[in-house]
N, CA and C of each residue as an Amber inpcrd file, in Angstrom:
protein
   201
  12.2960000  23.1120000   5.5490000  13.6720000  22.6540000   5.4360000
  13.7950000  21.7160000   4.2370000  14.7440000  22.0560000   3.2390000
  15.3150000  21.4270000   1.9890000  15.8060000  19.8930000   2.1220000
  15.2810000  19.2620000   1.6720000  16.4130000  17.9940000   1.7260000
  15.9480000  16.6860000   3.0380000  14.7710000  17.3830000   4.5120000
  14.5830000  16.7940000   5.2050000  12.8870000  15.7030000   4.5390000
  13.2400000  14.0510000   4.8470000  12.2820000  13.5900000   4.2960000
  10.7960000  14.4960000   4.8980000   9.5540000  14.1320000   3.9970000
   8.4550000  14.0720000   4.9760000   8.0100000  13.5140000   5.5440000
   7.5750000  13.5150000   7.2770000   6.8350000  12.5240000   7.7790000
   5.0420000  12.5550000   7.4210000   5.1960000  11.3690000   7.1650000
   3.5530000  10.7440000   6.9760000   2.7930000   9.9490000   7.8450000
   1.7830000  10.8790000   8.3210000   0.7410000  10.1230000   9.0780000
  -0.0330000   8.9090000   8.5930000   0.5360000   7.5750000   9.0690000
  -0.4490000   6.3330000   8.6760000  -1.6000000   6.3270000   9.8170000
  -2.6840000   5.8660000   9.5710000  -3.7960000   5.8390000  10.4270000
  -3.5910000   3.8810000  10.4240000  -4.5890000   3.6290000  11.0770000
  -4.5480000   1.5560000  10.6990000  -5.4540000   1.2940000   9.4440000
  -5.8180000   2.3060000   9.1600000  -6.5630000   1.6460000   7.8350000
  -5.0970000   1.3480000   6.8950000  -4.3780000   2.5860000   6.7140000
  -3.2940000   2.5870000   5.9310000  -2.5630000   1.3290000   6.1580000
  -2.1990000   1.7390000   7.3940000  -1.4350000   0.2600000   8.2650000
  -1.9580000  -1.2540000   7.4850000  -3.1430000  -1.2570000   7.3010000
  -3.6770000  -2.7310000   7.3320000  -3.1090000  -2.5870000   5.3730000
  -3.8160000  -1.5950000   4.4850000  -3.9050000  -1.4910000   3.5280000
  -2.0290000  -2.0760000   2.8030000  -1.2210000  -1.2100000   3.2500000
   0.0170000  -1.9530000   3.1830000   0.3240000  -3.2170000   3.3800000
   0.4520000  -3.7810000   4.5720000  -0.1430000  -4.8340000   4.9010000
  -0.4260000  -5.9230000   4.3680000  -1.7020000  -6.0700000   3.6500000
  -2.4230000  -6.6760000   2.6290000  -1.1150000  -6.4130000   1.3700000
  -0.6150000  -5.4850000   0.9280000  -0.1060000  -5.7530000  -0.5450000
   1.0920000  -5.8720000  -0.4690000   2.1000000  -5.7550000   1.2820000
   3.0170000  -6.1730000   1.2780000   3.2340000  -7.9940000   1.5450000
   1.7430000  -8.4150000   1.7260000   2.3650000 -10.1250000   1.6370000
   1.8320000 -10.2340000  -0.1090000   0.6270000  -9.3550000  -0.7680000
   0.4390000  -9.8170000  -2.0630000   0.3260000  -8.3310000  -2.7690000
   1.4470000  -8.1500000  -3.6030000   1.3470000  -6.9070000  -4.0120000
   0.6440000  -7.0980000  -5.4560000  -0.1900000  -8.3430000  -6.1060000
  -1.3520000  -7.8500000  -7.0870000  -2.8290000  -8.4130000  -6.3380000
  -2.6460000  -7.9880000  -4.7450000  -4.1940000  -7.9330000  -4.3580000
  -5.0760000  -6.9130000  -5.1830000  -6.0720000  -7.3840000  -5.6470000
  -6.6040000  -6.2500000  -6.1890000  -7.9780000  -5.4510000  -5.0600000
  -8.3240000  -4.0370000  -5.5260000  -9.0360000  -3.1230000  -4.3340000
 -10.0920000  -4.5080000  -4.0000000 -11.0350000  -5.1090000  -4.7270000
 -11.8710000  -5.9190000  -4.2820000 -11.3810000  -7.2790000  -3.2270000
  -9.7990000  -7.1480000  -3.2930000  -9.0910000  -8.6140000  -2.5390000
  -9.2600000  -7.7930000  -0.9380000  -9.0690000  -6.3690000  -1.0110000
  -8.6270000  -5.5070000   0.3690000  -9.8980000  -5.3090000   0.7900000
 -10.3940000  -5.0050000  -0.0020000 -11.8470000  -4.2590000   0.4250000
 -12.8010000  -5.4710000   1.0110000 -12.6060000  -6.7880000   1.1120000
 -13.1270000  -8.3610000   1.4530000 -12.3900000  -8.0030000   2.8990000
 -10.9670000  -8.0270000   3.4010000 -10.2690000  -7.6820000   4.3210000
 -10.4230000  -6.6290000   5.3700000 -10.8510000  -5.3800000   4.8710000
 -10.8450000  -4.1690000   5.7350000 -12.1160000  -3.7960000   5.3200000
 -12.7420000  -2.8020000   6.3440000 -14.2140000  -2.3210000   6.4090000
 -14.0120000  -0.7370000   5.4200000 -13.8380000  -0.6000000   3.8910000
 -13.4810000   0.4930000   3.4790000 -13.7300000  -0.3480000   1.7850000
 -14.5730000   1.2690000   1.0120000 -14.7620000   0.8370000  -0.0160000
 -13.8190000   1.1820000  -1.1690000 -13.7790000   0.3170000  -2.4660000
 -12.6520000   0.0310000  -3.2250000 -12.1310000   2.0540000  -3.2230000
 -13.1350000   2.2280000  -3.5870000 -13.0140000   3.9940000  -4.0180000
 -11.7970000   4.8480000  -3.0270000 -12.3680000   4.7990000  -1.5490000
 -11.5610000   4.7100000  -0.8340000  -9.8390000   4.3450000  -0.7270000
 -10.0710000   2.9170000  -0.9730000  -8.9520000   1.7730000  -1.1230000
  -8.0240000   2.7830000  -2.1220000  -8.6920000   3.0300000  -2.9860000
  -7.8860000   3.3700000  -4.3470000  -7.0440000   4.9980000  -4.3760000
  -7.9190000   5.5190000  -3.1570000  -7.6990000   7.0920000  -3.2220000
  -6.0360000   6.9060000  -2.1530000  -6.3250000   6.2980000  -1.3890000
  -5.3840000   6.0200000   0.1830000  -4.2840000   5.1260000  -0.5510000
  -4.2530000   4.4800000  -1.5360000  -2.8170000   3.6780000  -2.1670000
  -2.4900000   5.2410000  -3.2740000  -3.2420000   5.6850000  -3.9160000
  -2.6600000   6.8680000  -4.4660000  -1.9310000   7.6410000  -3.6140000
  -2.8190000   7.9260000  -2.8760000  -1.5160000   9.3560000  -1.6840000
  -0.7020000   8.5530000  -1.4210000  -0.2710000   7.0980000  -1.2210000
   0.7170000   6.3650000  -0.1580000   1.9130000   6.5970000  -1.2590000
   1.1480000   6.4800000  -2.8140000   2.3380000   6.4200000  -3.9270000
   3.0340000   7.6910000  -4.0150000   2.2880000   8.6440000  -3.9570000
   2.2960000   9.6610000  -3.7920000   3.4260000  10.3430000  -2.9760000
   3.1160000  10.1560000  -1.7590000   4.0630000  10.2610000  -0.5900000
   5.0170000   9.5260000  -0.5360000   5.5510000   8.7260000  -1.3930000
   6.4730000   7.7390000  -1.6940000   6.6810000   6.5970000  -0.0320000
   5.7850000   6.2970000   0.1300000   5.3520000   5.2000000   1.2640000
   5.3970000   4.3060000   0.6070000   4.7200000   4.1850000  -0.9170000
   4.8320000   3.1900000  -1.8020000   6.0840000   3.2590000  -2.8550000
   6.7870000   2.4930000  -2.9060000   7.9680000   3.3130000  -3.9070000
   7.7830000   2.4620000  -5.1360000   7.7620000   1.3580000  -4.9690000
   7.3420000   0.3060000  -5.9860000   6.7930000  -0.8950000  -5.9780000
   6.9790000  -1.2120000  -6.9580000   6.1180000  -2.9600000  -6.7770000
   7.0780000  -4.0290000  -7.3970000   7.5470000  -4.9620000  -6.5250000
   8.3520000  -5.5740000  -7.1010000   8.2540000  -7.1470000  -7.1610000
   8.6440000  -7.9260000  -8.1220000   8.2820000  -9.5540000  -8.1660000
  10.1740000 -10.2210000  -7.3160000   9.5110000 -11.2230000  -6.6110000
  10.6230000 -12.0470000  -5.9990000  10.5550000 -12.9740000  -6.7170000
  11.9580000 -13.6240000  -7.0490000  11.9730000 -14.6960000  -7.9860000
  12.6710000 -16.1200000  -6.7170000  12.3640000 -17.0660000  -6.9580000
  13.0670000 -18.4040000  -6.0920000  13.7350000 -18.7850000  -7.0710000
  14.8310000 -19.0290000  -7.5840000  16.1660000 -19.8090000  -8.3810000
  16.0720000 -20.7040000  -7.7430000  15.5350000 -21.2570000  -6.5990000
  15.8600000 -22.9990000  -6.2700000  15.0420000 -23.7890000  -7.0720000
  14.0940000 -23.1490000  -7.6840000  12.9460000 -24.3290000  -8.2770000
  13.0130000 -24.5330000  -9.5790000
């Protein structure tokens, strides 16, 4: 079917992997890979498909104007 999103299976590795770069999105694979039992190689293959699958859509900086 045309037009219907795809659903994507997260496992908890994924789960955690998000996770990690949704409180710091320039963790780098060696910041995650300290965090979760999975090597950078790994790390690196599983944020590709997430980009991929548009799970990841972008990376974006928050700015504070109060300071």
């Amino acid at each position: 079917m045309s037009g219907m999103p795809e659903i994507v299976e997260l496992d908890d590795l994924d789960k955690q992997i998000l996770n990690i770069i949704q409180n710091n999105a320039k963790a780098s694979l060696r910041d995650i890979e300290k965090e979760i039992d999975l090597t950078t190689t790994s790390i690196r293959m599983r944020i590709n498909r997430l980009k991929e699958k548009n799970v990841i859509k972008q990376y974006v900086t928050l700015i504070d104007f109060k300071i």
